[in-house]
N, C-alpha and C positions, 0 to 999 in steps of 0.2 A: 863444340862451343855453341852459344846459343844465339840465333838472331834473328831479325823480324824481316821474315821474306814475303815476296808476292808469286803467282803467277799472271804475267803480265798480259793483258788480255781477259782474265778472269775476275770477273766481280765477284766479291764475299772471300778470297783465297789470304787474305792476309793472317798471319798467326807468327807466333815466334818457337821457331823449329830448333834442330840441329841440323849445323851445317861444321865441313872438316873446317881445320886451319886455315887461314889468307896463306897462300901462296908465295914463292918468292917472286912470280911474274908480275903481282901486285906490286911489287916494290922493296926496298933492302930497308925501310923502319919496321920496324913490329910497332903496334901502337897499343894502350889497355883504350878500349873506348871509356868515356866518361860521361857522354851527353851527344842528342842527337837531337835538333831542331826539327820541327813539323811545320808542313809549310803547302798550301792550295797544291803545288804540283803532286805532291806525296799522296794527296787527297786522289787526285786525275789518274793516278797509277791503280792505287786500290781499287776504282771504282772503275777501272779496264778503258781510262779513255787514253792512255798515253804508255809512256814504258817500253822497253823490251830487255832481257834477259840476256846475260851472253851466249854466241853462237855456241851450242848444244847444252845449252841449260835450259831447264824449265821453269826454276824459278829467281828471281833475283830477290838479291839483301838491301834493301831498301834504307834510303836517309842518306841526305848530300849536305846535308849543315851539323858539322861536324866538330867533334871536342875528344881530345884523348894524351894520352902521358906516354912518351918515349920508355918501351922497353927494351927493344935492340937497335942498336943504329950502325953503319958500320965506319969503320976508323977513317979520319978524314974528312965525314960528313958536313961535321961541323954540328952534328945533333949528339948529346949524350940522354944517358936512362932521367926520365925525371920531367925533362923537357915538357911543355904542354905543346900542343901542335895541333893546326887543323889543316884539312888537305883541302886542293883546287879541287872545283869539280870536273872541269871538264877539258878533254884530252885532244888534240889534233886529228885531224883523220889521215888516213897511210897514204891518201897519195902525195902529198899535202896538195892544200891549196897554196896561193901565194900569202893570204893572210896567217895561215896555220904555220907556211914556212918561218913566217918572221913572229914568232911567238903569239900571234892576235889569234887565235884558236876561239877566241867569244866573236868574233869578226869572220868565221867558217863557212867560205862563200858556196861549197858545195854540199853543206850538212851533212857528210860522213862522219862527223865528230862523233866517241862516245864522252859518256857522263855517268859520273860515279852514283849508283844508285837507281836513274832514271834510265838511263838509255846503253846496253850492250856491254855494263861492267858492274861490279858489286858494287852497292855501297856502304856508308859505316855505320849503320845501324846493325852491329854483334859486337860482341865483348872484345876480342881482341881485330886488329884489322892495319893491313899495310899500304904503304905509302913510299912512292918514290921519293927520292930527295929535292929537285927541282918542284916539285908540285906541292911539298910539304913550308906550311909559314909557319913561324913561329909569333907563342902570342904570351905578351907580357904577363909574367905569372901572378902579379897584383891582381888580374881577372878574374882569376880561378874559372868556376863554372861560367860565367858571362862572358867567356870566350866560344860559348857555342852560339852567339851573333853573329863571329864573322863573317859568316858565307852569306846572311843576311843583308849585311854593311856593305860587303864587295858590291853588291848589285847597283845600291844605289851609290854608293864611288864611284862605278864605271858612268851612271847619268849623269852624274855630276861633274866627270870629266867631260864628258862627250857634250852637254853644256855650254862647258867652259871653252870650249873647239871649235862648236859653231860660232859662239860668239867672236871669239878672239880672231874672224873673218875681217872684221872692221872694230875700230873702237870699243872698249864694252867694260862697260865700270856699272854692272847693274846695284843696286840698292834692297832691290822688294823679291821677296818668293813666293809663291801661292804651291803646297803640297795638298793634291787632292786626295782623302783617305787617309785616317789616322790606324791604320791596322801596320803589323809590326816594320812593312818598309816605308809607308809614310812618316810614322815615329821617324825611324832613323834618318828617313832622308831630311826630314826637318832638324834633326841630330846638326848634320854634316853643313846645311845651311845656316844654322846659327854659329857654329864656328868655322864659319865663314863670314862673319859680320855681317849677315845679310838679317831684313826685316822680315821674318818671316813670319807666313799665315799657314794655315790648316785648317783644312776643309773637310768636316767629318757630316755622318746623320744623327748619332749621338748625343744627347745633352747632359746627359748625366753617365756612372763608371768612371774609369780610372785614363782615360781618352781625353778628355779636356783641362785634368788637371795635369796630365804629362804633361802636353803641348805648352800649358802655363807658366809649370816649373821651370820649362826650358829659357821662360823668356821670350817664346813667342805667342802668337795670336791664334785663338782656335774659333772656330766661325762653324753654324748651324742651318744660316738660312740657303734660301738657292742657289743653286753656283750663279746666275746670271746676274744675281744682286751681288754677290760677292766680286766676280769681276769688274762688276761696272762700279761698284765702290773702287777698287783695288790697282783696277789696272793693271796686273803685278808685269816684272820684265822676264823672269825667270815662271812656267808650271814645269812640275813635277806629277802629273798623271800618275796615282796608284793606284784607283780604283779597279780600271777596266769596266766599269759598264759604260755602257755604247751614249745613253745619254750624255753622262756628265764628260766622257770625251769629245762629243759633238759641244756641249757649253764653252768649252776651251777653249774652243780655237778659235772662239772672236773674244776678241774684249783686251788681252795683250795692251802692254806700252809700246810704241814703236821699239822696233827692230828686237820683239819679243822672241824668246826662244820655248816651245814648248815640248816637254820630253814626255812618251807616255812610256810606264813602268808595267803599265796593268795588262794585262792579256781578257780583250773581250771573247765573251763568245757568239759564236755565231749565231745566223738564224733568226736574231733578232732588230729587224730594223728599225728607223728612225729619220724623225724629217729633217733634212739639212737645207738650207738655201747656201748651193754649192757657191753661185754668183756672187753673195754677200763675203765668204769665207775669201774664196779669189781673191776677189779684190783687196781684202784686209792685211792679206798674207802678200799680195804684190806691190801695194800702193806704201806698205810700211816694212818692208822685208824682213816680215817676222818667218819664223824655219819651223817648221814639225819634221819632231826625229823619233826613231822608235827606240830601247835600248833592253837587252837580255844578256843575262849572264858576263860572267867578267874572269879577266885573269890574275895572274899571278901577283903583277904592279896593284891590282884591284884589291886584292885580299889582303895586301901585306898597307897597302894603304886604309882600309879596313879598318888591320888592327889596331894601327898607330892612333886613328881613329878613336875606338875605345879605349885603349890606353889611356886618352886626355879627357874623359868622358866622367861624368861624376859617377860612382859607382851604386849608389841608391838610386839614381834614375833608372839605369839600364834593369837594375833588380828588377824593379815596376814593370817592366816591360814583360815578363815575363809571368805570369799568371796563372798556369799551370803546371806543375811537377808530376812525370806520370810515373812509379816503379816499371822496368825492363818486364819481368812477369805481366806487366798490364798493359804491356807497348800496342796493344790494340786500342783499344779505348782512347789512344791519346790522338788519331784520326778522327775520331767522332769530334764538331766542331761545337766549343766551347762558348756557351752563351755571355755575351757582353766580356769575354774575354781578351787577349790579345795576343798571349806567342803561350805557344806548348811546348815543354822540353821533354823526353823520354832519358831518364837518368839510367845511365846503362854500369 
C-alpha cells in the first residue's frame, strides 16, 4: 500500500512509497484512511529537526492528525465497518511513569513516550492503517471529512482544561480571552472559548484573507495592532499563547487582570533572544497571582472532548478552516507552507 514516509533525521527524504500492511501489533481496527492533517511539527520531521522511526526502521509513516473508516474491528469492540474514527497520538512509555500509569501519558514525566507518526511508531498518513481500541474515538458522522481537526482540537481541549485547573485554585468566573495567533489552533481555541461564553479576542498580523473574517463569524474579536496595546486595552483574564515567537510571548506576560492565567500553546525556538525586565514580570505575577503554564499534546478525555467539541460547531466555519486539499499522489507538496493559508489536509 502507499504512504508518505520520512527518514528521520534526513532533510529532502520525504516521498510517498510502498510500505507492507499495518500490523496487528498496531492494533485489532483496520482503518481505510481518509484524511491526514499537516501541521509545523510534520514540517520539523521533514526538515530532520525532530522525529524518529521505529527501533529498526529507517524510515517512518508520517501524519498524527488523523481521519479514517472502520474496516475490521473485532467483536465486542464496540466499533463496527463504516464507523469514522481518529486515533490518540500518543502512547505511554514501558516503564510507566506514575502519570503514564494513571492514563496522563501527555503528562510523561520521563519522555519515554512514543507518538504515532512523530516519535518511534508509524503514523496514519497510508491508505489503510491500525488502531487499538482504547486509543481509537469515535467522531460524529455529521463531520464527515472535518473530523480530521480532532487531533488539532484535542491540543487546545487539554489548555483549556489545564486553564480551567489553575484557575479553579481559588475563585474563578473569568469573563474575557485574549488568543494570540489566528493559524489553525488559535482558530480552534477561540472555537472552544466562545462556547464557553467567554468574550473573546484574537491576536493575528494579518489584516486581510480568510483570518479575520473567521474570528468575526465566530462572534469574537480579531485585533492587528501590538500585543502591548492590545493588552493594556484588554486586560484579558484568560491568554492562550499560540504563536510561539519569543517576542509576543515575552508581551504576555505583563498586562493580565488580576489572578490572570496564561497558557502558552506555541513552541518557541531557540537561539533567539529578547529583552525582558524580569523584575517588572515578578512582581506582576506575585503581587497579583497571575500563573504561566505551558501545555502539549493531550489524551484520550482530550480527543474525545474534541470531538464533541465539533460535533456542536457550525459546519461552514470549520469548512473555512481548512484551505487547502492536497491529492495522496501529491502528499508532498502539502508540506510546502501555504501562503496566507490556514490548515492543509492530504486526502488519502
Amino acid at each position: 500500500m502507499k504512504a508518505l514516509t520520512v527518514r528521520p533525521g534526513r532533510a529532502g527524504s520525504l516521498e510517498v512509497t510502498d510500505v507492507p500492511e499495518p500490523g496487528p501489533e498496531l492494533g485489532e481496527i483496520l482503518v481505510a484512511g481518509l484524511a491526514l492533517g499537516v501541521c509545523g511539527t510534520d514540517r520539523e520531521i521533514v526538515a530532520a529537526e525532530h522525529g524518529a522511526a521505529a527501533v529498526g526502521r529507517d524510515r517512518l509513516v508520517l501524519g498524527h492528525e488523523s481521519l479514517g473508516r472502520v474496516l475490521e474491528a473485532p467483536e465486542g469492540s464496540g466499533w463496527t465497518v463504516g464507523d469514522l474514527v481518529v486515533g490518540v497520538v500518543r502512547r505511554p512509555d514501558p516503564v510507566p511513569c506514575g502519570a503514564c500509569a494513571r492514563g496522563r501519558s501527555d503528562m510523561c514525566r520521563n519522555g519515554r513516550y512514543t507518538e504515532r507518526g512523530i516519535q518511534g511508531v508509524d503514523g496514519f498518513g497510508s491508505e489503510r492503517w491500525r488502531i487499538e481500541p482504547d486509543y481509537a474515538i469515535r467522531v460524529d458522522d455529521s463531520l464527515g471529512m472535518l473530523g480530521v481537526l480532532v487531533e488539532p482540537t484535542s491540543v487546545v481541549a487539554k489548555a483549556w482544561e489545564q486553564v480551567e485547573l489553575v484557575g479553579g485554585r481559588s475563585w474563578f468566573e473569568p469573563e474575557s480571552a485574549l488568543v494570540t495567533g489566528a493559524g489553525p489552533v488559535g482558530l480552534l481555541a477561540a472555537l472552544l472559548g466562545v462556547q464557553r461564553g467567554l468574550d473573546v479576542h484574537v491576536l493575528d498580523r494579518v489584516t486581510d484573507g480568510p483570518k479575520p473574517e473567521l474570528v468575526r463569524a465566530l462572534g469574537a474579536t480579531y485585533h492587528a495592532e501590538p500585543v502591548t496595546e492590545v493588552m493594556t486595552a484588554l486586560r484579558p483574564e484568560i491568554v492562550l499563547e499560540a504563536t510561539g515567537a519569543s517576542s509576543v510571548v515575552v508581551d504576555v506576560l505583563s498586562g493580565t487582570a488580576r489572578y490572570g492565567v496564561t497558557c502558552l500553546l506555541g513552541v518557541s525556538p531557540i537561539g533567539r533572544p529578547v529583552r525582558v525586565d524580569a523584575g517588572g514580570v515578578n512582581r506582576e505575577f506575585v503581587l497579583e497571582n497571575d500563573a504561566l503554564i505551558g501545555s502539549v499534546n493531550a489524551n484520550q478525555e482530550h480527543f474525545r472532548t474534541a470531538a464533541t467539541a465539533l460535533a456542536d460547531a457550525d459546519r461552514d466555519w470549520l469548512d473555512r478552516l481548512i484551505t487547502r486539499h492536497v491529492p495522496f499522489d501529491r502528499a508532498t507538496e502539502a508540506l510546502e507552507p501555504e501562503d496566507g493559508g490556514i490548515k492543509t489536509v492530504i486526502d488519502l
